[in-house]
N, C-alpha and C positions, 0 to 999 in steps of 0.2 A: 525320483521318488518311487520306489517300490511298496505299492501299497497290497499287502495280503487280499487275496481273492477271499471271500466269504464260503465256504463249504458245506451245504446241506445236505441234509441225511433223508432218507426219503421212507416212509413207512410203509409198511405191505400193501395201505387204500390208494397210496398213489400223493399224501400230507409233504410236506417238508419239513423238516422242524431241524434246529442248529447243533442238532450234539446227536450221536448215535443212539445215548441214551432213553433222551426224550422218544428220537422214531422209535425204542423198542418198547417203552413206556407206554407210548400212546396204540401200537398193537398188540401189546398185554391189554389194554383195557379195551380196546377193540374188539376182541376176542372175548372178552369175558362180556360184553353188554351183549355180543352175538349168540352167544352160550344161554344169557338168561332171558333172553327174547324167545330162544327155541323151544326153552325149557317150558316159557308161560305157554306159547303157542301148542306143544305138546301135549300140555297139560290141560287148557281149553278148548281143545278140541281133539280129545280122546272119540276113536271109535265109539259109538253108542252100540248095543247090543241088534239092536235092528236095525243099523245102517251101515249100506254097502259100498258107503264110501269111500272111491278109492283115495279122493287128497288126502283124507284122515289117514289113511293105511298108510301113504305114500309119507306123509306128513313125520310118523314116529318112525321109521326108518332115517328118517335125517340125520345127517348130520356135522357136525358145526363150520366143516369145511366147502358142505354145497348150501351152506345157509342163503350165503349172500347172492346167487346164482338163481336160488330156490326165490328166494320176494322179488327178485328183479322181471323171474317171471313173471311171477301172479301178479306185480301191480301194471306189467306189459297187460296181461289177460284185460283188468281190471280196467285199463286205460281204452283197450280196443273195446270192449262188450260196451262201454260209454257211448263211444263212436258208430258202434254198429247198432245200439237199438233206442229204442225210444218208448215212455211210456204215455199211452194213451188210455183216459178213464178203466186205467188199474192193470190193463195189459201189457206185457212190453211183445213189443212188434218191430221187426227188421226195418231199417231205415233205408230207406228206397235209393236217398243221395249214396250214401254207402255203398246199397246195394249196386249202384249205376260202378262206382271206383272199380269193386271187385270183380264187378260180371261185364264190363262196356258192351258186349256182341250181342248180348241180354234186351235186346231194347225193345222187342215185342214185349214178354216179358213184365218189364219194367212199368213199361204204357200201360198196360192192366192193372198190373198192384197199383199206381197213383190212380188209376181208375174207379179202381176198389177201393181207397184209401177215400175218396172225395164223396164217393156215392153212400157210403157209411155216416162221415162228417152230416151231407147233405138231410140224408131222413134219420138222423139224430137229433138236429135243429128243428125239423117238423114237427116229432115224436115226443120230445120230451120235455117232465112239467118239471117244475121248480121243487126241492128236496122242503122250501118252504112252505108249499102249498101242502104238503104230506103229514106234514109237523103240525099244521094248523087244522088241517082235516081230525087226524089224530086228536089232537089236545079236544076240541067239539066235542067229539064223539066220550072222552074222559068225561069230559064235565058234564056231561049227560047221562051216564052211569054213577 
């Protein structure tokens, strides 16, 4: 029995699909969704007249062929600035575990920022009243005007 091997066709993302056509079908529309992602992106996020922005600059410069190079970055960026910080009552601040990956020799260093990092915590809990005691102080002082 000679049975036909199956033959697929492989599209520019790396797809398989069974006919040649389908793989050139499915990177025509590859292409054109790339095209008008770039276009919205472009478009919403035009240079503003007072900003020095160079992604924005960098941004309309693009195009369609380092698109997909271009977001693999920024959600890599996107992915690590996650990793590397942390936000604490509204700041974001370098994350120490991070900071230990990046810097290991860093350990003096290190000991201090978690140092700093607890003695902050520390007379924060001391210090500070409840946002509902403010509210209530507040509203008194209304119904008394």
């Amino acid at each position: 029995m000679n049975k036909e091997r199956a033959k697929f066709y492989q599209s520019g993302d790396g797809s398989y699909f069974y006919s040649a056509d389908d793989a050139e079908k499915w990177d025509y529309l590859d292409k054109m969704g790339q095209l008008n992602l770039l276009h919205v992106l472009k478009k919403e996020w035009e240079p503003e007249e007072s900003s020095q922005s160079k992604l924005r600059q960098t941004l309309q410069k693009l195009n369609v062929d380092e698109f997909e190079d271009f977001m693999a970055d920024i959600l890599g960026i996107c992915e690590s600035f996650e990793e590397m910080v942390y936000e604490y009552e509204g700041n974001i601040n370098l994350n120490p575990e991070y900071l230990a990956k990046v810097y290991p020799n860093e350990i003096e260093s290190l000991k201090k920022l978690k140092q700093q990092i607890q003695e902050h915590k520390e007379w924060k809990e001391k210090h500070q009243a409840s946002y509902s005691f403010l509210t209530k102080k507040s509203l008194e002082i209304n119904e008394n005007d």
